[in-house]
C-alpha positions as CSV (number, residue, x, y, z in Angstrom):
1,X,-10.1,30.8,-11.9
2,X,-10.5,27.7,-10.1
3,X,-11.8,24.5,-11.7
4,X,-14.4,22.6,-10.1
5,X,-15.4,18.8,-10.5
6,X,-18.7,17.9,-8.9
7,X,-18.8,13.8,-7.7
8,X,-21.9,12.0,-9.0
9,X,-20.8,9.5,-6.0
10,X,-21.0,11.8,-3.2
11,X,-22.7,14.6,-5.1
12,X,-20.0,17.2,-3.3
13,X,-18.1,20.0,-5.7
14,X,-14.4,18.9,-5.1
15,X,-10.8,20.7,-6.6
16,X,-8.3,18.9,-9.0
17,X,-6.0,19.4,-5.6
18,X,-8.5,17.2,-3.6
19,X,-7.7,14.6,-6.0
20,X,-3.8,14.9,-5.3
21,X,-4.1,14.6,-1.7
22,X,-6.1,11.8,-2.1
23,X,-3.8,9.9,-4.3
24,X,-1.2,10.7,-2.2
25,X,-2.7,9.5,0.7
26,X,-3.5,6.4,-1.3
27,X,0.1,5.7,-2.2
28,X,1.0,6.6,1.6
29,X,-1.6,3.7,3.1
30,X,0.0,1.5,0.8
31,X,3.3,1.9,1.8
32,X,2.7,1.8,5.1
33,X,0.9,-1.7,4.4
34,X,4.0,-3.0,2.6
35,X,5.9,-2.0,5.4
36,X,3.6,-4.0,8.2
37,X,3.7,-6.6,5.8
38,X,6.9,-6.7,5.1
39,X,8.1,-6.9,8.9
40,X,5.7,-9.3,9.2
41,X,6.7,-12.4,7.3
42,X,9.8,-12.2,9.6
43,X,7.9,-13.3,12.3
44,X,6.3,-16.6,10.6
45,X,8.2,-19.9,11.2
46,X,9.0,-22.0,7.9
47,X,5.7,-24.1,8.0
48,X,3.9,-21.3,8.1
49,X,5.5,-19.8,5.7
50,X,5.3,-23.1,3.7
51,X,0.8,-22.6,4.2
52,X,1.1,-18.9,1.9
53,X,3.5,-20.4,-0.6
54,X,6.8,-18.6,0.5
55,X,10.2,-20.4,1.8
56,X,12.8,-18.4,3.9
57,X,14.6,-17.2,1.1
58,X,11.4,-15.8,-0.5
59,X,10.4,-14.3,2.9
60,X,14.0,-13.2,3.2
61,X,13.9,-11.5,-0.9
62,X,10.4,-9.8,0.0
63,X,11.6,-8.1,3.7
64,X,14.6,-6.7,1.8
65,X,12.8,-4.7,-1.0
66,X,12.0,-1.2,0.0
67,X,8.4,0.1,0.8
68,X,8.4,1.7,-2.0
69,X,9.0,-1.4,-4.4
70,X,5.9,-3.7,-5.6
């Protein structure tokens, strides 16, 4: 037997697995994001990097981590 949950939200009948994929997809976006990110700071010079707070060797630390690190 299958459990149901019905959304208040959207007022649609959705399964516990629709819930999975969802988070899953979450963490995937975010990933991805840390990865644009990520590839991006290599691309500012150090006065611009100076305007969000970073230095080189913060910019450097932060491109090194893997996606999946916060």
């Amino acid at each position: 037997m299958a459990t149901l949950l019905h959304s208040a939200e959207t007022g649609r009948t959705t399964s516990p697995f629709a819930h999975v994929i969802e988070a899953a997809t979450n963490m995937l976006g975010l990933w991805r994001q840390r990865i644009v990110t990520r590839r991006e700071l290599g691309y500012l010079d150090d006065r611009m990097l100076q305007d969000i707070g970073f230095n080189r060797l913060d910019a450097e630390r932060e491109m090194s981590k893997p996606f999946w690190r916060e």
